[in-house]
N, C-alpha and C positions, 0 to 999 in steps of 0.2 A: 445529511449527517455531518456536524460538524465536531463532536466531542470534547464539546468546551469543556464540560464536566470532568472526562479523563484526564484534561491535561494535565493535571497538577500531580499524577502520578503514575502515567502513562508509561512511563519509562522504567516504575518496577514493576508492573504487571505482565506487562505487553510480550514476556517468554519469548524473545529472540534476543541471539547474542551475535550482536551489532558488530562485532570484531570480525565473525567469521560472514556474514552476509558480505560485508563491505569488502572483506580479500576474497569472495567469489565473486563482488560485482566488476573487480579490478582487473582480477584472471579474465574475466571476456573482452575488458579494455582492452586488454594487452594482447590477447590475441586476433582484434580488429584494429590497432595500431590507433587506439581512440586515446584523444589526450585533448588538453583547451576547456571548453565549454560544455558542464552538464548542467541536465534541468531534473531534480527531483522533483518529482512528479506528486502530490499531497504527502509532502515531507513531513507534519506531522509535528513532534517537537524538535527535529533536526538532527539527532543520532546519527542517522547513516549520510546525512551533506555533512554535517562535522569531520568524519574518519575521510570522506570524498575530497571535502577541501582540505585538510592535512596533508593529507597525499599530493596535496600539487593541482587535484581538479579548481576549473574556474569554477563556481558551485553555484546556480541558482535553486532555490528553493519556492513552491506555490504550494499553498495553500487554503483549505474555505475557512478556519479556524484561526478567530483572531488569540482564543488562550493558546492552541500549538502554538503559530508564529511567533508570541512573547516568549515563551521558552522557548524556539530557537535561538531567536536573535540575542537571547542573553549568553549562549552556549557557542556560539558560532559568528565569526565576521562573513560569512555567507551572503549572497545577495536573497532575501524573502519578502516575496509579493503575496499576497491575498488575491482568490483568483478559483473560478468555477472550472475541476476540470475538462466537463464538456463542452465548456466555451472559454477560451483563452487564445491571446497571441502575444506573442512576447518580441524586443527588436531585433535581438541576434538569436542565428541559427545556431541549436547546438550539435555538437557530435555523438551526444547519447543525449538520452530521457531515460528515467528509470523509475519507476512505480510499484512499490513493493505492500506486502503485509494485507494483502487481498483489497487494497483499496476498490478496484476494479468491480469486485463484488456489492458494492454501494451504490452503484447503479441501476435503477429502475428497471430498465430494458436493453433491449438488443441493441436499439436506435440511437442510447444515451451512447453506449459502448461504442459504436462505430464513432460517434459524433467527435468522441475522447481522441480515439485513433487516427482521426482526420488532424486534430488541433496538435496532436504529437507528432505527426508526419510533416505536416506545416511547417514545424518548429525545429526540425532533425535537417542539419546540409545534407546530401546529397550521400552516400555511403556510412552517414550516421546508423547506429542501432538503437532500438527498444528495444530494454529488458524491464520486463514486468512481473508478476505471480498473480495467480488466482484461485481460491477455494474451491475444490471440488465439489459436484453437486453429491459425491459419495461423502467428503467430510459434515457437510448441510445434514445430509439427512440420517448418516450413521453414528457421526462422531460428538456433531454440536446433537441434533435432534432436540427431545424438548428434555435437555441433560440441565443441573443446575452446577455451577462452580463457581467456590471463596478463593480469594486469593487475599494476602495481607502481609504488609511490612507493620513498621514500627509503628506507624503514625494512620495510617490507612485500613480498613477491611471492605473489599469489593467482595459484593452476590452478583454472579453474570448468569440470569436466568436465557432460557434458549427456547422459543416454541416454533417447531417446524413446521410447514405448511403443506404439504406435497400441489397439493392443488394448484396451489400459486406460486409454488415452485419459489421458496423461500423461508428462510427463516428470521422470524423475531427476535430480537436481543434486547434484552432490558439489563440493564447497569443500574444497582442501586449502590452509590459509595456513602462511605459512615468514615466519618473527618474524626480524628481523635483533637475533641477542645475541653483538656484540660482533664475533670470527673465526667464527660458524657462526648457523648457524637453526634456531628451533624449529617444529616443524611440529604444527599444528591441524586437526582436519578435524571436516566437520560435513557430512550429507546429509538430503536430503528430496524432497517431490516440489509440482511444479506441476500443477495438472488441468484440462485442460480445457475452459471453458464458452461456450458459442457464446452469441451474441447473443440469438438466442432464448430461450435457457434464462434469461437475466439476465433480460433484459426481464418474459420470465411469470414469474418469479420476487417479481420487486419489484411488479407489479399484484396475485400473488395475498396477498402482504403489506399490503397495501392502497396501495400509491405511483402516483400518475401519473408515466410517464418523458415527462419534456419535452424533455428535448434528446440524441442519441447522436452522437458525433463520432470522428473518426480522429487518434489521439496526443495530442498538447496543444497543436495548432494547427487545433483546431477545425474541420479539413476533411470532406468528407463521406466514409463509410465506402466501402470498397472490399473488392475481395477478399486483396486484399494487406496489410490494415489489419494494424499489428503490435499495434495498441494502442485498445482503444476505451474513451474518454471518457464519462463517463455524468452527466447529471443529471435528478435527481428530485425529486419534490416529496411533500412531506401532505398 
């Protein structure tokens, strides 16, 4: 999944406010005494290494998306590679890696997931942290399910149609976006699937990569998880 398609308005649809994501990704900097070298992790069009490197972070950014990385790199003096995240290595080690907005759930399977875990531990010195997020398999099948949602600015109207799979433990998303040119619109479409992965699976996941998980939370306020969690917060350590 690369979301060539989205990129071009990914930044008003996408319903996170990048301001507050980034001063909580900061507060766990700062309270791991983490500074120097991060790696965003399928950064996307750059938002959150933009507020990263402002702040003073060294910022790299990877990505499978050659339309995200052109709207970074226009947005951002950031370093951005192109780059698969379950196979990557990069030359210097950083102090964090961070992975947000359920990319994680883009993954096929369990296997792809450890593979990811492997190539971010690789890449983390030695006391570094991953902090990542991942979709609940309750948000999948209660929230997305097979629900339909428009969203539209000035220039733009996206349909995010959703059909859930229980069986396969996933859900389908089809994006059709309608380009305002002019008296009529063009229309884009781009599909893929989200999967799955319980807490569980994460968690033994990243211990058998070698990580301690130190902290699990519910969305991006830190609360404790529940069964309803749509969203869980993850940090880990080397």
């Amino acid at each position: 999944m690369s979301y060539d398609v989205l990129a071009s308005c990914y930044d008003s649809f996408v319903g996170v406010n990048y301001d507050d994501l980034s001063a909580l990704i900061m507060s766990v900097f700062q309270s791991f005494d983490i500074n120097g070298e991060v790696l965003d992790l399928a950064c996307g069009t750059g938002e959150l290494s933009l507020r990263l490197n402002n702040a003073g972070y060294k910022v790299t950014g990877l990505d499978l998306s050659d339309e995200m990385l052109k709207r970074a790199r226009e947005k951002c003096q950031a370093t951005f590679v192109k780059g698969d995240m379950t196979d990557f290595s990069l030359d210097n080690p950083f102090r964090a890696v961070v992975c947000t907005l359920d990319c994680i759930n883009h993954l096929r399977n369990i296997e792809d997931v450890k593979k990811t875990f492997a190539c971010v531990y690789n890449s983390l010195d030695v006391g570094g942290v991953f902090i990542f997020d991942v979709n609940s398999p309750y948000k999948h099948k209660e929230i997305l399910a097979d629900n339909s949602f428009v969203y539209e600015d000035e220039q733009n109207l996206l349909v995010w149609r959703n059909d859930y799979d229980e069986r396969l433990s996933r859900v389908g998303i089809t994006l059709d976006l309608f380009k305002s040119n002019g008296d009529c619109y063009k229309r884009e479409s781009e599909s893929f699937f989200e999967y799955d992965y319980s807490l569980e699976e994460i968690c033994s996941a990243l211990e058998q990569c070698g990580f301690n998980v130190i902290d699990v939370s519910s969305e991006y306020e830190m609360e404790e998880v529940t069964p309803d969690t749509e969203r869980y917060f993850i940090i880990s350590g080397r």
